[in-house]
py3Dmol code that shows the C-alpha trace and the ligand (Angstrom):
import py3Dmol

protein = """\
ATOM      1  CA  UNK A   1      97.526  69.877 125.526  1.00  0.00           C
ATOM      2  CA  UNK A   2      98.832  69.190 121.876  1.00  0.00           C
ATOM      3  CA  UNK A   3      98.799  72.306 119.487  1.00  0.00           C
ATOM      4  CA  UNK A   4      98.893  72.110 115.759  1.00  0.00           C
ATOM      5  CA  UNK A   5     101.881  73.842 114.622  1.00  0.00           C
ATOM      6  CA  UNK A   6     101.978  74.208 110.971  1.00  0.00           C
ATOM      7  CA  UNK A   7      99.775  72.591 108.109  1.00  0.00           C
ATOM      8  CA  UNK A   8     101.713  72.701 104.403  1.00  0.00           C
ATOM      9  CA  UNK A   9     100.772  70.928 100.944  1.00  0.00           C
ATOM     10  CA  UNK A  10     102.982  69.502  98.065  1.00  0.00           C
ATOM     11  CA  UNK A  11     102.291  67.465  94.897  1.00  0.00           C
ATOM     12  CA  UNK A  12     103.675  63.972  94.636  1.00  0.00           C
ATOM     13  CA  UNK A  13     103.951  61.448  91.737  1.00  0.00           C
ATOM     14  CA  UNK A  14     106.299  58.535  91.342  1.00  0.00           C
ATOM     15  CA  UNK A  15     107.906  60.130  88.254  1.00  0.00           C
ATOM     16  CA  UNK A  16     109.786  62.803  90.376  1.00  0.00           C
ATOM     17  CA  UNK A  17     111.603  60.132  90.917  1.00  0.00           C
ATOM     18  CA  UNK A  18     111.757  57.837  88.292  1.00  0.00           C
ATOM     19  CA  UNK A  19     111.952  60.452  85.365  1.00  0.00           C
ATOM     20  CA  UNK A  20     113.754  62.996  87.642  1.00  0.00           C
ATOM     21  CA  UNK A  21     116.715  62.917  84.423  1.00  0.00           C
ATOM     22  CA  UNK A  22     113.841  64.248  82.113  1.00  0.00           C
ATOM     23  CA  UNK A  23     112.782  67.131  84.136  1.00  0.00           C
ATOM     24  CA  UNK A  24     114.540  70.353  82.557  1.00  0.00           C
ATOM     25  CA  UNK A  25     117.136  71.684  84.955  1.00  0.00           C
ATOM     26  CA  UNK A  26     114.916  75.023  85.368  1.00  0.00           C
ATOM     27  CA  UNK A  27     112.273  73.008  86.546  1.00  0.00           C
ATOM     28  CA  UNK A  28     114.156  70.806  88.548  1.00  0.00           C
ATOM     29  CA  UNK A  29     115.168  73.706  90.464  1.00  0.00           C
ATOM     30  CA  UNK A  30     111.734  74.995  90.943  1.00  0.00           C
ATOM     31  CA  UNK A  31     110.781  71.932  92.136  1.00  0.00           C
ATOM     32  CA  UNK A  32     113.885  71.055  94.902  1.00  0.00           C
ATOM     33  CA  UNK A  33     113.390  74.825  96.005  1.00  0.00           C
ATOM     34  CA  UNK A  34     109.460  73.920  96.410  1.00  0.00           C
ATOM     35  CA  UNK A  35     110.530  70.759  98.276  1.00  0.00           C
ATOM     36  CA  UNK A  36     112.958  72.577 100.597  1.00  0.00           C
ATOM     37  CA  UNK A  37     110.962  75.217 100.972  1.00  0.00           C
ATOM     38  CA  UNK A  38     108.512  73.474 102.992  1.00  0.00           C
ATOM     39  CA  UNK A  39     111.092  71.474 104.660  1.00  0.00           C
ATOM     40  CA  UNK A  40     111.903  74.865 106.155  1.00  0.00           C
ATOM     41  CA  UNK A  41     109.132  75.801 107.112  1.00  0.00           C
ATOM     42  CA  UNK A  42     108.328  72.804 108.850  1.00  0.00           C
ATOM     43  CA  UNK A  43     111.615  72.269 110.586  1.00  0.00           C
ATOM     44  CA  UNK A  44     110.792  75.818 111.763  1.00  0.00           C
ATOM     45  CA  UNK A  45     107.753  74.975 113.422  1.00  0.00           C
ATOM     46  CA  UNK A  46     109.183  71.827 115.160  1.00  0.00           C
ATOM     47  CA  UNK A  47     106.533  69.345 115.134  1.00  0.00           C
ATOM     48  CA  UNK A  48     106.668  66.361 117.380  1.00  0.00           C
ATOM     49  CA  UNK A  49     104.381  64.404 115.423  1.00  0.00           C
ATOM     50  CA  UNK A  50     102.745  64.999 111.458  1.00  0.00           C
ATOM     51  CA  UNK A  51      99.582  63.768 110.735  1.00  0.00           C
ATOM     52  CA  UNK A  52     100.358  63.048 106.732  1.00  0.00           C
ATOM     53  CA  UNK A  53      97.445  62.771 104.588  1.00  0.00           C
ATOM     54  CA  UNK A  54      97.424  61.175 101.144  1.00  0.00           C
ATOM     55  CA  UNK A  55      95.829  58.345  99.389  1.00  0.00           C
ATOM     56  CA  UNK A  56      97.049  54.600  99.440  1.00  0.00           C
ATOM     57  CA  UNK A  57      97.765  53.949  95.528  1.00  0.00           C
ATOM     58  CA  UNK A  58      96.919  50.002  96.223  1.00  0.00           C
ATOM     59  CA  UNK A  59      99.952  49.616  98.648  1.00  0.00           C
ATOM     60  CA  UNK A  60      97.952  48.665 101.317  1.00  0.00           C
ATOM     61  CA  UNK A  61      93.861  48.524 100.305  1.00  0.00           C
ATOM     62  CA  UNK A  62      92.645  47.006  97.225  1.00  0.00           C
ATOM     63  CA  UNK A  63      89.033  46.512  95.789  1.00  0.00           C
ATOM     64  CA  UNK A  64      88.240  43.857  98.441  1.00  0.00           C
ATOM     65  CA  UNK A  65      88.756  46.174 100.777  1.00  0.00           C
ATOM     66  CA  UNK A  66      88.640  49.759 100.232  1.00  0.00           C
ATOM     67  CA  UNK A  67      88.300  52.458 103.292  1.00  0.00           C
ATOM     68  CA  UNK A  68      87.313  56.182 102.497  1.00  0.00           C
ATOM     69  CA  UNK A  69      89.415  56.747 105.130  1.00  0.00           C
ATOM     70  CA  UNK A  70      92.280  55.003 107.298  1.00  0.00           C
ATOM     71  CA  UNK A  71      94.454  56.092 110.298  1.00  0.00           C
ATOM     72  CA  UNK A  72      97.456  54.625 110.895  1.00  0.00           C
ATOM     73  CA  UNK A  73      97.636  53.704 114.415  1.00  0.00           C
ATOM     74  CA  UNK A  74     100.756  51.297 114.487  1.00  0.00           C
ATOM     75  CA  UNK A  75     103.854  52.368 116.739  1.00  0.00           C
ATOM     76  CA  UNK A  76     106.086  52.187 113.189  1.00  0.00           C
ATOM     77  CA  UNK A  77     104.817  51.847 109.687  1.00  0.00           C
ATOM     78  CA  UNK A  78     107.012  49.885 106.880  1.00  0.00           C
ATOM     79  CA  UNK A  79     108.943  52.444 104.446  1.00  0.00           C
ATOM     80  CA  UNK A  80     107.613  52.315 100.605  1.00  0.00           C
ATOM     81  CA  UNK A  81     107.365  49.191  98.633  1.00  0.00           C
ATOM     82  CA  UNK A  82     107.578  50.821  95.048  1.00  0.00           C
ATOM     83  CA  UNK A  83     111.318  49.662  93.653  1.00  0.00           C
ATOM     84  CA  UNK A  84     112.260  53.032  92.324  1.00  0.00           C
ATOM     85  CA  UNK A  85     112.149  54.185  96.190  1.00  0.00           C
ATOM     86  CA  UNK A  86     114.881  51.707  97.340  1.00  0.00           C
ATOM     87  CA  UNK A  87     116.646  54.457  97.975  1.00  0.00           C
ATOM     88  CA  UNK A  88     114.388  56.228 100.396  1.00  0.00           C
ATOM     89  CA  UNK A  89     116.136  56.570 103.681  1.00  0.00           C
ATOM     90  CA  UNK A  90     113.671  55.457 105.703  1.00  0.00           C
ATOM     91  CA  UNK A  91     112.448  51.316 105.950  1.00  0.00           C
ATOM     92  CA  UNK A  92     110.476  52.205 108.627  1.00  0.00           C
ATOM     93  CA  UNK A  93     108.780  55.328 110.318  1.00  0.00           C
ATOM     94  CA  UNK A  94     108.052  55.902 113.285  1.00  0.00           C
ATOM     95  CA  UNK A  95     103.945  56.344 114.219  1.00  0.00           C
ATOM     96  CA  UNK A  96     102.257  57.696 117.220  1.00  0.00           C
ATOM     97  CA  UNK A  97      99.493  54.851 118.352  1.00  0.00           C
ATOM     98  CA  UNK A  98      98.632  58.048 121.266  1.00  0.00           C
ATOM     99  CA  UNK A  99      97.640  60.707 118.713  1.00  0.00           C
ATOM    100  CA  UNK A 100      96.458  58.128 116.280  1.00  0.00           C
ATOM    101  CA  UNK A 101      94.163  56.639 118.459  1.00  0.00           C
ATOM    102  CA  UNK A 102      93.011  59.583 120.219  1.00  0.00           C
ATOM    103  CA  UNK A 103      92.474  61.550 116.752  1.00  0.00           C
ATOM    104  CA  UNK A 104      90.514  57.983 115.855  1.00  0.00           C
ATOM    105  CA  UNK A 105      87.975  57.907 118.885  1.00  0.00           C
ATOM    106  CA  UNK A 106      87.826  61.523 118.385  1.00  0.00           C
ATOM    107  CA  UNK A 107      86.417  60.851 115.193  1.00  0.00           C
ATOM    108  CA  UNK A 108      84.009  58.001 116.066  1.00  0.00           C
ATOM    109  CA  UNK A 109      82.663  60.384 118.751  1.00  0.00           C
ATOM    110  CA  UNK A 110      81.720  63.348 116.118  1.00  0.00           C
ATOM    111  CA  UNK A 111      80.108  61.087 113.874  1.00  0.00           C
ATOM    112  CA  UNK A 112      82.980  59.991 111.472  1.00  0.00           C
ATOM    113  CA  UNK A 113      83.713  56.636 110.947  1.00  0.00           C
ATOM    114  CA  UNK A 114      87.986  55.979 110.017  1.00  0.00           C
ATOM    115  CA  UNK A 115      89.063  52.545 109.728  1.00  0.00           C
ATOM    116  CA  UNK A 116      92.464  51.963 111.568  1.00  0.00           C
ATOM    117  CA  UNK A 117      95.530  49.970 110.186  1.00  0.00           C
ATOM    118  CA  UNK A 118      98.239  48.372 113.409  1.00  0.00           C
ATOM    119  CA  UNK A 119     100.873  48.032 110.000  1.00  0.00           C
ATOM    120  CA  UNK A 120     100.278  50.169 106.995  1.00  0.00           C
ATOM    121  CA  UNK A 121     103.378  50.438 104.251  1.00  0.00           C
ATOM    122  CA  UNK A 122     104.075  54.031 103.389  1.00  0.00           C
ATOM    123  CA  UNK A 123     104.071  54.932  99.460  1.00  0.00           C
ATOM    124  CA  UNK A 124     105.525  57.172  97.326  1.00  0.00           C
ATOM    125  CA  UNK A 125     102.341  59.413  98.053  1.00  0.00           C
ATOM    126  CA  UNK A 126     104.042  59.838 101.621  1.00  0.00           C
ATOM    127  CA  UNK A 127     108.013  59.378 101.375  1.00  0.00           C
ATOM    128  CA  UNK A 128     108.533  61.553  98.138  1.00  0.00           C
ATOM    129  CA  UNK A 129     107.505  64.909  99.681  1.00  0.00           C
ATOM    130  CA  UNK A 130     109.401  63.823 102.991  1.00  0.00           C
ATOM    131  CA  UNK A 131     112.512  62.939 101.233  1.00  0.00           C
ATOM    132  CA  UNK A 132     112.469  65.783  98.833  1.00  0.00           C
ATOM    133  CA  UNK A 133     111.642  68.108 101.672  1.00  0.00           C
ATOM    134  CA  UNK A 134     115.279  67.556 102.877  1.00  0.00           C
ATOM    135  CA  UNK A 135     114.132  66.973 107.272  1.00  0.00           C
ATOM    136  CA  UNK A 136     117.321  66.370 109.160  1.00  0.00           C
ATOM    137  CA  UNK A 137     114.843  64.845 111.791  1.00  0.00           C
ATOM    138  CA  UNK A 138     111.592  63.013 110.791  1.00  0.00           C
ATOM    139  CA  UNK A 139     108.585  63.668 112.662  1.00  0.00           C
ATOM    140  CA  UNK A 140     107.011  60.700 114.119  1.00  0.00           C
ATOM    141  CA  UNK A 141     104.128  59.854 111.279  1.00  0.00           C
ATOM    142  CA  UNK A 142     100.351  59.509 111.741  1.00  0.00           C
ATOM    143  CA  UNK A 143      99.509  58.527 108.298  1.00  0.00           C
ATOM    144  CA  UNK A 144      96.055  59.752 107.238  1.00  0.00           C
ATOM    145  CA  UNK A 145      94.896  57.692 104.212  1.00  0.00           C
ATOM    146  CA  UNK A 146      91.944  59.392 102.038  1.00  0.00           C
ATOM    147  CA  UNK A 147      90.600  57.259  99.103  1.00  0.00           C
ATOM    148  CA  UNK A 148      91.230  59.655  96.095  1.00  0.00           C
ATOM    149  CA  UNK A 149      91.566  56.882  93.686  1.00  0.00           C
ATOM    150  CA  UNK A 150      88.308  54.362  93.725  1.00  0.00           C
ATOM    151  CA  UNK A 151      85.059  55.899  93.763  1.00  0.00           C
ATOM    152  CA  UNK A 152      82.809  56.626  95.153  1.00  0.00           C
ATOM    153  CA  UNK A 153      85.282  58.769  96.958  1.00  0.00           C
ATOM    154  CA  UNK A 154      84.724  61.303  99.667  1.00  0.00           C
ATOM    155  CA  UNK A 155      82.778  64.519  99.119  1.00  0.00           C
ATOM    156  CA  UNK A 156      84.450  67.816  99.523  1.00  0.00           C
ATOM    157  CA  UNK A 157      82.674  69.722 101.982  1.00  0.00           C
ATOM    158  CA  UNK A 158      83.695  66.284 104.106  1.00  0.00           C
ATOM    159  CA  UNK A 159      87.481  66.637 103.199  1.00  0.00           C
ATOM    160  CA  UNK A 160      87.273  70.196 104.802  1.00  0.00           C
ATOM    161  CA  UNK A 161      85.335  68.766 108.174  1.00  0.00           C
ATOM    162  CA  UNK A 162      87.988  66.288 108.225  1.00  0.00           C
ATOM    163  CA  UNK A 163      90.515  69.027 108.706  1.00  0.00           C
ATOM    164  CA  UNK A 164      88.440  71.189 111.434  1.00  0.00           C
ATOM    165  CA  UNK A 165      88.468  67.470 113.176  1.00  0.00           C
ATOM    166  CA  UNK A 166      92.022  66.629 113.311  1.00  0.00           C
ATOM    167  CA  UNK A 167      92.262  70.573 114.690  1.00  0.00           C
ATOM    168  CA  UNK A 168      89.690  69.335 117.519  1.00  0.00           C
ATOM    169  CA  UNK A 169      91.307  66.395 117.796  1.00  0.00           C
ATOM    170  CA  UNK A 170      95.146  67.631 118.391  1.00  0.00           C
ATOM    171  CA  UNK A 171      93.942  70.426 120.689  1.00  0.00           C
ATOM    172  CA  UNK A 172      91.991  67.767 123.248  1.00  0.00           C
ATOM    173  CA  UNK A 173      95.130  65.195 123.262  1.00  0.00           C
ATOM    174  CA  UNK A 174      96.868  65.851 126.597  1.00  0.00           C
ATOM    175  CA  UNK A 175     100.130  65.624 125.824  1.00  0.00           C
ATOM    176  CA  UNK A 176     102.014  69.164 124.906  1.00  0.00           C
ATOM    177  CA  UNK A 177     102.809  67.872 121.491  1.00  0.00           C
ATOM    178  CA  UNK A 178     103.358  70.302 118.574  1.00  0.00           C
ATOM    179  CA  UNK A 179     101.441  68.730 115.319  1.00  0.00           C
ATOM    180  CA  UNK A 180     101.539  69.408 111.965  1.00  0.00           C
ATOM    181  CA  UNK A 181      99.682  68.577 108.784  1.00  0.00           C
ATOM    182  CA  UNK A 182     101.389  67.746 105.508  1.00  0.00           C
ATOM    183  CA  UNK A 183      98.901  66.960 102.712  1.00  0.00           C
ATOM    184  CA  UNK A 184     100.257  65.272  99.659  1.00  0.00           C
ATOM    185  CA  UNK A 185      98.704  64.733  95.659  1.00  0.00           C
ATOM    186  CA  UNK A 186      97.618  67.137  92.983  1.00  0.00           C
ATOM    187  CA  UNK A 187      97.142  69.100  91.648  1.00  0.00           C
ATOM    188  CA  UNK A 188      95.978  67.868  88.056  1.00  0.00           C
ATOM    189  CA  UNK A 189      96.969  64.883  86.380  1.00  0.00           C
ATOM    190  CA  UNK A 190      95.504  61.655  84.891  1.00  0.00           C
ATOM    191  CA  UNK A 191      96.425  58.338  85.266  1.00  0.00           C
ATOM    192  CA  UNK A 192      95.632  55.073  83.366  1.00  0.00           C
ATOM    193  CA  UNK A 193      93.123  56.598  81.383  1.00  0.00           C
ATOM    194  CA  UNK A 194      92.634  58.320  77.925  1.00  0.00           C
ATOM    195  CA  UNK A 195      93.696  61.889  78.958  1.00  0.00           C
ATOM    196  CA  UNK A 196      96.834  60.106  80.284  1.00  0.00           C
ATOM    197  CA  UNK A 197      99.906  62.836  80.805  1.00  0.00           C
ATOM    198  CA  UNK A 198      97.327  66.050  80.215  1.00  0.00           C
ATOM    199  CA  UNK A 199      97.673  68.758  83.100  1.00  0.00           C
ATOM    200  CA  UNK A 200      95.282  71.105  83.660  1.00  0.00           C
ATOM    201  CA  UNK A 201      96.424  74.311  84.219  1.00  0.00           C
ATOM    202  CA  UNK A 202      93.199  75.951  84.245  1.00  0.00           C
ATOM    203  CA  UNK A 203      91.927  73.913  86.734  1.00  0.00           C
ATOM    204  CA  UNK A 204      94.994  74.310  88.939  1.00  0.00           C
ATOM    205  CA  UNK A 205      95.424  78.210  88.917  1.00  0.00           C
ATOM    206  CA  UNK A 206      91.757  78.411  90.212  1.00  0.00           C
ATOM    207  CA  UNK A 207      92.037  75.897  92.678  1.00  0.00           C
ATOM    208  CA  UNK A 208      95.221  77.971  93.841  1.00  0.00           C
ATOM    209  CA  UNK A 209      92.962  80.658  93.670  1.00  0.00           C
ATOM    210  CA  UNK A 210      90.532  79.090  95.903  1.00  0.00           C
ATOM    211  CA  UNK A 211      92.523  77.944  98.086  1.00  0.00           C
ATOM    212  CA  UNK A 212      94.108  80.907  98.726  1.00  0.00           C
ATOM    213  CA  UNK A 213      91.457  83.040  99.509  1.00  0.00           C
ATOM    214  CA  UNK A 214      89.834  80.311 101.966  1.00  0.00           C
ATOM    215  CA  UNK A 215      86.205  80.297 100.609  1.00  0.00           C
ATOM    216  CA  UNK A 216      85.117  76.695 101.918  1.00  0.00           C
ATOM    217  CA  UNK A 217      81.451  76.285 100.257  1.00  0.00           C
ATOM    218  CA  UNK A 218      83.012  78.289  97.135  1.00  0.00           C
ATOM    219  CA  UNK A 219      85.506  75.718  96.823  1.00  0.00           C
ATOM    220  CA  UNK A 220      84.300  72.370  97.610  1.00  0.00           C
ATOM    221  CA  UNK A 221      81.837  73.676  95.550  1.00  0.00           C
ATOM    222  CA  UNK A 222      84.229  74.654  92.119  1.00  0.00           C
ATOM    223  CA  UNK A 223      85.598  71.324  92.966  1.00  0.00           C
ATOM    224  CA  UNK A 224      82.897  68.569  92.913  1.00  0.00           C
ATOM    225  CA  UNK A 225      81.660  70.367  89.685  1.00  0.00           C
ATOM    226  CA  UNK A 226      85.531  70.201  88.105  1.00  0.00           C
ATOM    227  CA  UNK A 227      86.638  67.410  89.295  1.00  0.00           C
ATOM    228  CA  UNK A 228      84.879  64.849  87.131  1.00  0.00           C
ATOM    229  CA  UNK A 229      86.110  66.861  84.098  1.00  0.00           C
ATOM    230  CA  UNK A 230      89.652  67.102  84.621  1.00  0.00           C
ATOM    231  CA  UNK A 231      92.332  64.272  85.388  1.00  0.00           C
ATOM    232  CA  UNK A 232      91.439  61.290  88.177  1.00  0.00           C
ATOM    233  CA  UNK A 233      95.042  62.070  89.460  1.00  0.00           C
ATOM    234  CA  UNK A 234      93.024  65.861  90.799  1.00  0.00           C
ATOM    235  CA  UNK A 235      90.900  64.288  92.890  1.00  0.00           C
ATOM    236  CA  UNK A 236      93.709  63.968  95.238  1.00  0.00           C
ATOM    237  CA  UNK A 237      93.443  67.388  96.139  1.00  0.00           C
ATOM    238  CA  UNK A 238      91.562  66.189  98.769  1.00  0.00           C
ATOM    239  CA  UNK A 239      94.072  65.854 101.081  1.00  0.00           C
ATOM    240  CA  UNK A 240      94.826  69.504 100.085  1.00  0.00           C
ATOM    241  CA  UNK A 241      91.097  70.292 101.458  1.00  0.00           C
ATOM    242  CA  UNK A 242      91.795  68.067 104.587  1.00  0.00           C
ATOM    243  CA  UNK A 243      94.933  70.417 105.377  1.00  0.00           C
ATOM    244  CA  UNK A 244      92.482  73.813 104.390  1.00  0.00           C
ATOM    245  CA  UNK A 245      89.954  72.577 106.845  1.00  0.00           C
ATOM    246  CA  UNK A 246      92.795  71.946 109.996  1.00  0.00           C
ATOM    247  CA  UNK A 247      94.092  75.490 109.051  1.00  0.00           C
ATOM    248  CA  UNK A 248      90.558  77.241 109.462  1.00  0.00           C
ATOM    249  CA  UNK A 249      90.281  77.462 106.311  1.00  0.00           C
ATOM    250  CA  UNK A 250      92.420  80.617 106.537  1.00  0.00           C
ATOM    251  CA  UNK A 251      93.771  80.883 102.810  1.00  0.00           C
ATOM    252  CA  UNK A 252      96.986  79.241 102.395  1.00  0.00           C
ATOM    253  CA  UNK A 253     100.483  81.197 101.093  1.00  0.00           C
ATOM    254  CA  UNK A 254     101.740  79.721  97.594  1.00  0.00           C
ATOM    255  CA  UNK A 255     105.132  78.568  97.455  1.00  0.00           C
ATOM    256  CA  UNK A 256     105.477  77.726  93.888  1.00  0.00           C
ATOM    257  CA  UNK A 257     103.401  76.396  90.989  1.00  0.00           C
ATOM    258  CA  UNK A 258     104.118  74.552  87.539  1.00  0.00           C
ATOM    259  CA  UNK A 259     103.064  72.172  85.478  1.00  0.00           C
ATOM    260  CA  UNK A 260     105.949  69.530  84.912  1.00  0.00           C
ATOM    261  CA  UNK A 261     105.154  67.493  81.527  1.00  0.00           C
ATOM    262  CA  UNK A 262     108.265  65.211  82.499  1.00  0.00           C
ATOM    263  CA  UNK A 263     106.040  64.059  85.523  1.00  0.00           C
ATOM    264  CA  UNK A 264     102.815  65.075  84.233  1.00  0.00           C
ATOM    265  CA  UNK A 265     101.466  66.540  87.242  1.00  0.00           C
ATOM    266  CA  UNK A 266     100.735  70.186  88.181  1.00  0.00           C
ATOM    267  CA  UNK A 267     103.173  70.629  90.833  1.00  0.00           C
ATOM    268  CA  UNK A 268     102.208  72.957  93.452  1.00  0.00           C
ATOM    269  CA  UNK A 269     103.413  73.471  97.184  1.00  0.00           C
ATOM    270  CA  UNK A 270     101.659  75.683  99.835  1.00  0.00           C
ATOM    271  CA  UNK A 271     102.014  76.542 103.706  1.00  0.00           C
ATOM    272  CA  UNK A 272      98.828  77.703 105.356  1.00  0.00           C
ATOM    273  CA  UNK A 273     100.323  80.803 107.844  1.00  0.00           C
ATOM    274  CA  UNK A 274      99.036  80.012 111.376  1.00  0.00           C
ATOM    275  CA  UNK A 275      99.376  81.519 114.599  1.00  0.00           C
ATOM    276  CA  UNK A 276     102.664  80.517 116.105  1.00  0.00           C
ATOM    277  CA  UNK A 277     102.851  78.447 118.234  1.00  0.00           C
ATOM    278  CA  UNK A 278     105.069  79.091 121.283  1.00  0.00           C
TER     279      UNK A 278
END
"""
ligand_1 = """\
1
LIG
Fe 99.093 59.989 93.837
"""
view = py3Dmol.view(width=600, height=400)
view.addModel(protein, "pdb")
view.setStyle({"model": 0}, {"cartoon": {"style": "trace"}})
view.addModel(ligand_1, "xyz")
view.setStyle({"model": 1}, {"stick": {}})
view.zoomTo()
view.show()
């Protein structure tokens, strides 16, 4: 059977990259040593496969066609289309169609209803943490899309049975593949919108808080009040809850935590501690 090996958490925004020169060198450090961080800590725990949640910021789905929630199912998935990733070392990743589809049915059987995608294109939501992250081998990807951009978006309390899902799911597929989840976004930030560039640092410290200190109902409860009152970059802490929910809920370890004007985004990075794997 497959175990799940690891779950971790960064922030991501397309101005890590594309106003990395403006970031102060102290934070710049802060950040890379986030990045890496993790990158340890996953290399450590080996994974086979990582199911990567984040949203799809109109790379793939647009208001024609909109999932709450997508699976990528293909056996590769194209690299990101964004210019200022050209340099991304990746064109194409490799998937998992097994896991995906397993993790898929797994779904439809519990009463949750995923779209799939045979050919998604991987944005900067998913290649900046993996690039920054510094993996001498990349996992094979099962991309986990989570609509954290167009409402009406998925509740909390949802996000968190999401996670306690995949967990089901990897522990029924019968290969002996290790797993791990990597949730991207968040924490604050606003986009295209009148608070545009504001971070939230009040809001961040207590969903650290929360988060660390597992509290399920307390937090998607803090969050569907908080949310509509802070950034629409936030809500993609979602994926964040998808990751709590695969780790039990168990209260996740910060790494690091700071709000980066430069990018405006409140740049956090987390590793829930599980059991270890063998
Ligand atoms: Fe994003």
């Amino acid at each position: 059977m497959a175990s799940l090996v690891g779950a971790w958490a960064a922030s991501h925004g397309p101005l890590l990259v594309r106003n990395w020169h403006e970031v102060p060198a102290d934070q710049k450090d802060r950040i890379t040593a986030g990045f890496r961080d993790l990158g340890r800590r996953l290399s450590a725990a080996r994974p086979d496969v990582l199911i990567e949640v984040s949203p799809d910021h109109w790379a793939n789905f647009f208001l024609d066609n909109l999932p709450a929630v997508c699976f990528g199912v293909g056996e590769e998935h194209e690299g990101p289309p964004e210019p200022f990733l050209k340099a991304f070392p990746h064109r194409e990743l490799r998937g998992h169609p097994g896991l995906a589809m397993h993790v898929a049915r797994s779904a439809l059987d519990a009463g949750f209803e995923p779209s799939i995608s045979h050919r998604l294109k991987l944005d900067h939501g998913f290649c900046i943490p993996l690039w920054r992250m510094g993996l001498e081998r990349l996992p094979r990807i099962v991309p986990m899309i989570v609509n954290s951009i167009e409402p009406p978006l998925p509740s909390l309390r949802r996000c968190i049975e999401w996670g306690s899902l995949l967990k089901k799911a990897i522990e029924t597929y019968p290969e002996p593949l290790r797993v791990g989840v990597l949730a991207t976004g968040g924490l604050s930030h606003s986009i295209g919108e009148r608070t545009m560039g504001d971070i939230d640092e009040p809001f961040d410290r207590e969903c650290i808080r929360l988060f660390s200190e597992g509290a399920p109902a307390e937090l998607a409860a803090f969050l569907e009040m908080r949310l509509p009152l802070t950034g629409n970059g936030a809500h993609e802490v979602r994926n964040w809850a998808v990751a709590h929910g695969a780790a039990g809920c168990r209260g996740f370890r910060l790494v690091d935590y700071l709000p980066v004007p430069a990018v405006i985004v409140g740049c956090a990075f987390a590793a829930w501690e599980l059991p270890q794997a063998a």
